[in-house]
One Martini backbone bead per residue (centre of mass of N, CA, C, O) as a GRO file, in nm:
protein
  249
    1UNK     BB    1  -0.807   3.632  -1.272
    2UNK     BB    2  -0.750   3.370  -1.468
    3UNK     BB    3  -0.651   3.349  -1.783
    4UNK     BB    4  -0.681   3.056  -1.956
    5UNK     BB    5  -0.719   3.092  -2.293
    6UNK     BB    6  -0.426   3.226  -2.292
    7UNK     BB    7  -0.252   3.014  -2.197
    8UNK     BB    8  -0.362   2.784  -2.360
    9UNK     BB    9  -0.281   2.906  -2.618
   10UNK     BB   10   0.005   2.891  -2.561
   11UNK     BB   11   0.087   2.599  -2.480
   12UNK     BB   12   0.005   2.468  -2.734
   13UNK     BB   13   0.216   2.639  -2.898
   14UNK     BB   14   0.477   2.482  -2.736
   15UNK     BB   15   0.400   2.197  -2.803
   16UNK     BB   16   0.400   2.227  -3.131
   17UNK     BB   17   0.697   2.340  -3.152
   18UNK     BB   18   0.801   2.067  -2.955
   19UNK     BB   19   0.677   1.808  -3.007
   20UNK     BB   20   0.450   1.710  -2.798
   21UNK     BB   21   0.351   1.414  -2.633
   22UNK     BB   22   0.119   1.303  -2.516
   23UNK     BB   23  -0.013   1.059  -2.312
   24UNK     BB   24  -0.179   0.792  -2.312
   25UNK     BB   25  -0.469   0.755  -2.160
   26UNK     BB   26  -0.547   0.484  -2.204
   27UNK     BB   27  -0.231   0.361  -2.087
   28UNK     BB   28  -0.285   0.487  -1.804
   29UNK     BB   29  -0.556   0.328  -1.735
   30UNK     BB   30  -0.425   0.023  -1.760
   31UNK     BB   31  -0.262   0.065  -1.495
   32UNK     BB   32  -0.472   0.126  -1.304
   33UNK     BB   33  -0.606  -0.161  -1.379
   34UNK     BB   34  -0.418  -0.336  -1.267
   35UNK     BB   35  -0.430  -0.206  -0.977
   36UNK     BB   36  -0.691  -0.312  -0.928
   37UNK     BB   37  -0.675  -0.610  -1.000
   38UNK     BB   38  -0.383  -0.737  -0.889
   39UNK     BB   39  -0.161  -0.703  -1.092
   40UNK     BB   40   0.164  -0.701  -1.024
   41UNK     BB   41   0.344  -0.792  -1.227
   42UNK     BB   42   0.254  -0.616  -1.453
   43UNK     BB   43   0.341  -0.351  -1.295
   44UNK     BB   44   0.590  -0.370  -1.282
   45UNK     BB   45   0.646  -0.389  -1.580
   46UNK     BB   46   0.538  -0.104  -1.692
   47UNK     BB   47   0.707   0.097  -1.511
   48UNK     BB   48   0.998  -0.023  -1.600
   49UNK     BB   49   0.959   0.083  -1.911
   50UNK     BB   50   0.888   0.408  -1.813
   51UNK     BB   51   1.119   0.505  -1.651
   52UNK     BB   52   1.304   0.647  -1.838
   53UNK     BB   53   1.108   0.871  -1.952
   54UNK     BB   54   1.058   1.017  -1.675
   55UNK     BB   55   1.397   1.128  -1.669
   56UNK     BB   56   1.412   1.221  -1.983
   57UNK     BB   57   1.104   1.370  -2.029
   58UNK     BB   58   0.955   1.109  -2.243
   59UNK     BB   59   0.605   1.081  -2.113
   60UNK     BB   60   0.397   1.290  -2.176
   61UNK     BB   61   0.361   1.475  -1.935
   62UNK     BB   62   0.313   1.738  -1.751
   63UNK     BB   63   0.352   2.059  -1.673
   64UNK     BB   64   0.350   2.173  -1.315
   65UNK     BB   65   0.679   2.237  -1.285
   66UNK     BB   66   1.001   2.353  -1.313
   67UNK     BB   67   1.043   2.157  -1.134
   68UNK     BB   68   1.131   1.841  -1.132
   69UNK     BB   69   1.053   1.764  -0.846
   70UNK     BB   70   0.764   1.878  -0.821
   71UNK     BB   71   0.669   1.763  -1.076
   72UNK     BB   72   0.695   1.455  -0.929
   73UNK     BB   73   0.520   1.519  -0.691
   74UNK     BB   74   0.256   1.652  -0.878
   75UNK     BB   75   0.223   1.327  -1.003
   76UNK     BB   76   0.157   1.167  -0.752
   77UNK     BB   77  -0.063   1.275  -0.653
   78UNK     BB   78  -0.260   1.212  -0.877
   79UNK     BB   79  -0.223   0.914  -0.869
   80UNK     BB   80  -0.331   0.860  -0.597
   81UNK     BB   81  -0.608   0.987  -0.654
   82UNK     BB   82  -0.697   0.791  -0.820
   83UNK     BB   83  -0.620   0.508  -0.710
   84UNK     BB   84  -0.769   0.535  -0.438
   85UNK     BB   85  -1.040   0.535  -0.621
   86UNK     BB   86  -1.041   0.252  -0.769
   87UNK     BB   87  -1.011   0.077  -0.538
   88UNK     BB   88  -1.300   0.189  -0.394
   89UNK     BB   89  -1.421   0.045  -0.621
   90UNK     BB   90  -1.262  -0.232  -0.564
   91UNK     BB   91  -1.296  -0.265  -0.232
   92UNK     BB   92  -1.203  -0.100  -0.051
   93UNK     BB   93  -1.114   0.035   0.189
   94UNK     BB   94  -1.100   0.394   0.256
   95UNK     BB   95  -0.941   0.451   0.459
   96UNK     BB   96  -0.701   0.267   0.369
   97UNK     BB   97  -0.657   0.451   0.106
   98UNK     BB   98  -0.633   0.732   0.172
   99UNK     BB   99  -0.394   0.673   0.401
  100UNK     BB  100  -0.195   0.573   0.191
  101UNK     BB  101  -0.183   0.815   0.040
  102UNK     BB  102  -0.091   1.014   0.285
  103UNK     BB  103   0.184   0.838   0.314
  104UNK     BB  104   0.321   0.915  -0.015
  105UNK     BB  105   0.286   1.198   0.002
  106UNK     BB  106   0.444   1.248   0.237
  107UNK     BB  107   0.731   1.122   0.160
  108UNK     BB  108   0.762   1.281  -0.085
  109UNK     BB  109   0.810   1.564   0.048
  110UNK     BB  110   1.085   1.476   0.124
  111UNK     BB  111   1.208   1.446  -0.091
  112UNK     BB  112   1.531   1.508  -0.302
  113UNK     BB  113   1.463   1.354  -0.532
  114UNK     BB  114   1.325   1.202  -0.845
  115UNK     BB  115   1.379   0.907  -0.783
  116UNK     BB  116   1.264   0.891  -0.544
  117UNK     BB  117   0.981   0.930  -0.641
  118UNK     BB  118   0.993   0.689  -0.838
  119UNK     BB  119   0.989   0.472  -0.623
  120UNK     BB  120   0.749   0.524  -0.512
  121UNK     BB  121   0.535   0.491  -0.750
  122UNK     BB  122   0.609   0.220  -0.740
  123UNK     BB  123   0.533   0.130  -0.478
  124UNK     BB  124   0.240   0.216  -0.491
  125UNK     BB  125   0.149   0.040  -0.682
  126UNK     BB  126   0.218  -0.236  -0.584
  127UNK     BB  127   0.094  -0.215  -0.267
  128UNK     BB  128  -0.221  -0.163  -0.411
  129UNK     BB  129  -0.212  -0.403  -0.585
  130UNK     BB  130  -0.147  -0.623  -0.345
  131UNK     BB  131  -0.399  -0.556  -0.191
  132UNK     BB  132  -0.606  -0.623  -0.447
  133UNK     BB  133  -0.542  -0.892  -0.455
  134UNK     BB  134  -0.630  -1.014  -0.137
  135UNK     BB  135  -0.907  -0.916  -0.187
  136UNK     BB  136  -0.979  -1.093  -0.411
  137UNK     BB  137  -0.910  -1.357  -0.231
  138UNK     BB  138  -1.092  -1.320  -0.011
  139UNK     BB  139  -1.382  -1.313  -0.160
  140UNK     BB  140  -1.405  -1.613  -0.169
  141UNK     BB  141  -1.440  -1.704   0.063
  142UNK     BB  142  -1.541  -1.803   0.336
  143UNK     BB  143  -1.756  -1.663   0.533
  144UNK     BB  144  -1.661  -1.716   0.795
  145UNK     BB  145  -1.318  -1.665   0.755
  146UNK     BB  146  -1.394  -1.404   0.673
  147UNK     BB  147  -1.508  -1.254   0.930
  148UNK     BB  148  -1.272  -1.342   1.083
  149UNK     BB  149  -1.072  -1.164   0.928
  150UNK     BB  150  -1.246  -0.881   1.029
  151UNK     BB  151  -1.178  -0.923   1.328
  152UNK     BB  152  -0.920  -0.948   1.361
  153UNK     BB  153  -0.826  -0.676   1.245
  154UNK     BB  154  -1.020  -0.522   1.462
  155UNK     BB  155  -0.870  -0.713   1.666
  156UNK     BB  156  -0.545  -0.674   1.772
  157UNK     BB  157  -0.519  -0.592   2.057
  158UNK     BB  158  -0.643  -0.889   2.116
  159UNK     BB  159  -0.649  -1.145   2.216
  160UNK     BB  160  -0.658  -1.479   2.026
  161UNK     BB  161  -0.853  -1.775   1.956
  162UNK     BB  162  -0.987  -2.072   1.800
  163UNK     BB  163  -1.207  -2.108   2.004
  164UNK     BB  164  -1.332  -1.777   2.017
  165UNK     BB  165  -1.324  -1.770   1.661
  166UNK     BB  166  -1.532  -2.011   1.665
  167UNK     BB  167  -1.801  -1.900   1.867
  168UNK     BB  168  -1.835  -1.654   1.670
  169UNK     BB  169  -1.918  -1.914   1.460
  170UNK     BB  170  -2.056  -2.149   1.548
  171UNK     BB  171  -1.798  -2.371   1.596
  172UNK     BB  172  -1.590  -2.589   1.591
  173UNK     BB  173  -1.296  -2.593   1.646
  174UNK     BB  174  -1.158  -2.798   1.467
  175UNK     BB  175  -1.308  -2.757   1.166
  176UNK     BB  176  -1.241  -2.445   1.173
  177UNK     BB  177  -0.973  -2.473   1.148
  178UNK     BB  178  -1.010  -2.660   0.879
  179UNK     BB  179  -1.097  -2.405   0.731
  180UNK     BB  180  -0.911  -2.201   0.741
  181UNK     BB  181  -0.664  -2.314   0.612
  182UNK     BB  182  -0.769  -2.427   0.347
  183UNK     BB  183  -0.877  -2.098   0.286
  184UNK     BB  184  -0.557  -1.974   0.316
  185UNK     BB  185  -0.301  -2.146   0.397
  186UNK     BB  186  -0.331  -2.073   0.753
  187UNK     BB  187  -0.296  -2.077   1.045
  188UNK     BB  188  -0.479  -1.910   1.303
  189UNK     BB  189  -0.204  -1.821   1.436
  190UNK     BB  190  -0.049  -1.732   1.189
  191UNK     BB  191  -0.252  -1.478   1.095
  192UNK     BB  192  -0.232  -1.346   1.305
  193UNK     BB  193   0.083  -1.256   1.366
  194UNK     BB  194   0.098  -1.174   1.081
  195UNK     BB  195  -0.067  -0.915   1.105
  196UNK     BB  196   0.072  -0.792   1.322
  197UNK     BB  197   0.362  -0.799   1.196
  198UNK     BB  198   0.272  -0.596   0.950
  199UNK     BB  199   0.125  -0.360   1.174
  200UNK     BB  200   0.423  -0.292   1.268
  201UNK     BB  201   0.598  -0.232   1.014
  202UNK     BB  202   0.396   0.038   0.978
  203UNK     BB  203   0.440   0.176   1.281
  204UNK     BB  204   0.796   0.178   1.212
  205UNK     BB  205   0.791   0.335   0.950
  206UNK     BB  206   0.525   0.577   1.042
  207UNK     BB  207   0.596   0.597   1.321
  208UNK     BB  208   0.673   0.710   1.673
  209UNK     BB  209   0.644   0.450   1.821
  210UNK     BB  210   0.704   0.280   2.055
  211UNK     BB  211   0.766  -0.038   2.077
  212UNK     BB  212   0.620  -0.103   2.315
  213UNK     BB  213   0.338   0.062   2.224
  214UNK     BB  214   0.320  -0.180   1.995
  215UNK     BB  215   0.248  -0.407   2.165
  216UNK     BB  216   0.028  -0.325   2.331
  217UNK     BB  217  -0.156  -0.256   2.046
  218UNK     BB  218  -0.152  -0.564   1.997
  219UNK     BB  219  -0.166  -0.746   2.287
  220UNK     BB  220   0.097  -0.785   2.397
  221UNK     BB  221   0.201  -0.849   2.736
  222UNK     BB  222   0.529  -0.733   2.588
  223UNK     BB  223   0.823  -0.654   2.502
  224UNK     BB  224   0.930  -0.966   2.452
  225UNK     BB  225   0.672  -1.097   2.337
  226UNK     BB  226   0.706  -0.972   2.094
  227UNK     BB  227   1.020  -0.946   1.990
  228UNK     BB  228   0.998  -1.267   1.943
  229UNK     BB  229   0.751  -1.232   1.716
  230UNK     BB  230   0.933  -1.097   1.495
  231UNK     BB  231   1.195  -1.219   1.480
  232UNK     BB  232   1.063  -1.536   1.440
  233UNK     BB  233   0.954  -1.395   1.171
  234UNK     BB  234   1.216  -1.170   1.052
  235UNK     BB  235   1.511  -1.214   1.156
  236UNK     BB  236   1.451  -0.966   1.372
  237UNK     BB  237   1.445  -0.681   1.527
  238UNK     BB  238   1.233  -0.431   1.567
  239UNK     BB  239   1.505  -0.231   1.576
  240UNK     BB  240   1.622  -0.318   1.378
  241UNK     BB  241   1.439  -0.247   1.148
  242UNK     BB  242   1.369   0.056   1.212
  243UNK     BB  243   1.711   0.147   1.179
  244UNK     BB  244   1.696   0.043   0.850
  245UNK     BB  245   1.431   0.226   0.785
  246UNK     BB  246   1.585   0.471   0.915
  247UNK     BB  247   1.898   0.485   0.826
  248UNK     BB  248   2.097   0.375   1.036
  249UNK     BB  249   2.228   0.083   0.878
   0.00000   0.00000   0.00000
């Protein structure tokens, strides 16, 4: 059994003769707070101020592991444990938050040096950020529209019209229409697309899945038809992506 009260009290001696200054509870539960609440600018601006701390060894942080890469990939857990937890309290599904904590905690396993990590954990936050500023936006739009958001993300798979996705909500496809676009600023037909290849975007950085296979679980026709809507979207193939995103190119 660890006898924790000589370790801590051997610590705190080791703290105080290093004047060691922990980091500010506060001011790290503030930037927490601005991911929970979707300000992205913020976020991205406090990182970048700390950034240099944290290389430097003077954040303030806790020593976790005498390894330094160690000890930033369990600062990155912690942080992934907090940020995913305090997003399904604003609101995030729970699912989509764990496994993006799951995500990132994979990757950093993965990192060779500190660097590599601290831009993860910026990724990651800013990331969380950005996923809760959308949908502190979508919580405002018509009940209409949300719940049309909320079919389109679970039925990816599927082909679908402005037609069925207009009576699906008992309304004319015509009026639908111009309410959805008001309420997002995109034609219903460019949402679903982006929404689809968003999620190829992330199946093709996170995933073994041929392109192939994500055309299908697309719902598109072909593997061409996936193909052309993706390039049209990001101005390259699919392959040129993956290729990129995987350090081919």
């Amino acid at each position: 059994m660890v006898n924790t009260d000589k370790i801590l009290d051997y610590r705190l001696f080791l703290q105080r003769e290093e004047k060691f200054i922990r980091a500010d509870y506060f001011a790290e539960f503030r930037q927490y707070n601005r991911i929970r609440n979707g300000d992205v600018d913020a976020v991205k601006e406090r990182f970048e101020k700390v950034r240099p701390n944290y290389l430097n060894g003077k954040d303030g942080r806790g020593m976790l592991s005498q390894d330094p890469l160690r000890n930033s990939i369990y600062h990155l857990v912690s942080s992934a444990a907090i940020i995913s937890r305090l997003c399904i309290d604003g609101g995030m599904d729970m699912n989509t938050a764990y496994t993006l904590s799951d995500i990132y905690i994979n990757e950093a396993d993965e990192a060779e040096t500190v660097e590599q990590v601290l831009d993860l954990i910026a990724t990651m936050q800013i990331d969380y950020a950005s996923r809760m500023r959308d949908l502190k936006r979508t919580n405002v739009i018509n009940y209409h529209v949300r719940r049309t958001i909320d079919y389109i993300y679970n039925n990816l798979n599927k082909p679908m019209t402005v037609t069925e996705l207009a009576a699906l909500e008992d309304l004319n496809p015509v009026y639908f229409s111009r309410l959805f676009t008001n309420e997002t600023g995109k034609k219903v037909g460019d949402f679903i697309t982006e929404a689809k290849i968003e999620t190829a975007k992330n199946m093709m950085r996170h995933s073994e899945y041929s392109i192939l296979e994500i055309a299908m679980s697309l719902g598109y026709s072909s593997q061409s038809a996936f193909s052309n809507a993706f390039k049209a979207s990001c101005g390259m193939t699919p392959k040129k992506y993956r290729d990129i995103n995987n350090g081919k190119l």
